[in-house]
N, C-alpha and C positions, 0 to 999 in steps of 0.2 A: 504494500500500500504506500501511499504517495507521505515522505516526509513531512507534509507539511499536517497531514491529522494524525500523524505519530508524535509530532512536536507539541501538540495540545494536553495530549493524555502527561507526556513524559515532563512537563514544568512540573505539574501538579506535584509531583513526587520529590522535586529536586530540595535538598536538605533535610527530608523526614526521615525519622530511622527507617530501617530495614520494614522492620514486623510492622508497622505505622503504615506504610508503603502501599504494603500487601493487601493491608485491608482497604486503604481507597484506592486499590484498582481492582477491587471485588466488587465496590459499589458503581462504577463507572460501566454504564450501559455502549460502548463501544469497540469493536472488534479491535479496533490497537488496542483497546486496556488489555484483551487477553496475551497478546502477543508481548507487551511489555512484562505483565506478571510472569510469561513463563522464560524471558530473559532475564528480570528481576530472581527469581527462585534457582534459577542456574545460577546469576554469581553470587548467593547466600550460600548454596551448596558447594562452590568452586572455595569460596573462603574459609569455610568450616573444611573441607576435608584436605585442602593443599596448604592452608595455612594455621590450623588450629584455632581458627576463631571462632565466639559464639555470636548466634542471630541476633542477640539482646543488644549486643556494643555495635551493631551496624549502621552505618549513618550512610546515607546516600549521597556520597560526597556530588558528582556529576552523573548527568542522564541526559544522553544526546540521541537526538535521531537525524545521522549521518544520510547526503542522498546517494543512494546506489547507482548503477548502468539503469538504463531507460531501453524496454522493449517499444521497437516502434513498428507500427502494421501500417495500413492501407484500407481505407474502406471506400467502397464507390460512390459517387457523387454524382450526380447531373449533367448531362451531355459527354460523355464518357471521360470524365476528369475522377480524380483520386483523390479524398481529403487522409491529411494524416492523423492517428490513435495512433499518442506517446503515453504506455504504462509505466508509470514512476512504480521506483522500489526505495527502502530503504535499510540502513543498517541501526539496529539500538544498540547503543553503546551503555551500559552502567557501571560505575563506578566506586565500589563500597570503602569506609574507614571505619576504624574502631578508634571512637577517642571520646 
């Protein structure tokens, strides 16, 4: 999906702990809230098991949604012309601290 409604979900979270996080992107009725909480819960899990940290000390330090390559198609148009459909992609980036 297009950075720019991945950037909306992903402010909301920026500076809230971890476990705080989680739960307003359980209440957030939008398909990037899901895709944020299950990049959110990958680096809760990446820090607990590669670095021995707990969930509790997590603070969301930074949470970006980077824009990806752009798939572009073709669709027909009126007297045999071709309008272009650019699909944005993105990448979520999160950033945890314990302090």
């Amino acid at each position: 999906m297009s950075p720019q409604k991945v950037r909306e979900v992903v402010r909301q979270i920026q500076g809230l702990s971890a476990l705080q996080a989680k739960h307003v992107l359980a209440v957030i009725p939008r398909k990037s809230a899901r895709a944020v909480a299950k990049t959110l819960d990958s680096a809760i899990a990446n820090a607990e098991n590669n670095n021995g940290l707990k969930a509790e000390n997590l603070i969301v330090r930074e949470a970006l949604a980077l824009t990806a390559g752009r798939l572009k198609r073709m669709t027909p148009k009126a007297r045999g012309s071709a309008g272009p459909i650019i699909k944005r992609n993105s990448h979520i980036k999160i950033i945890l601290s314990d302090q």
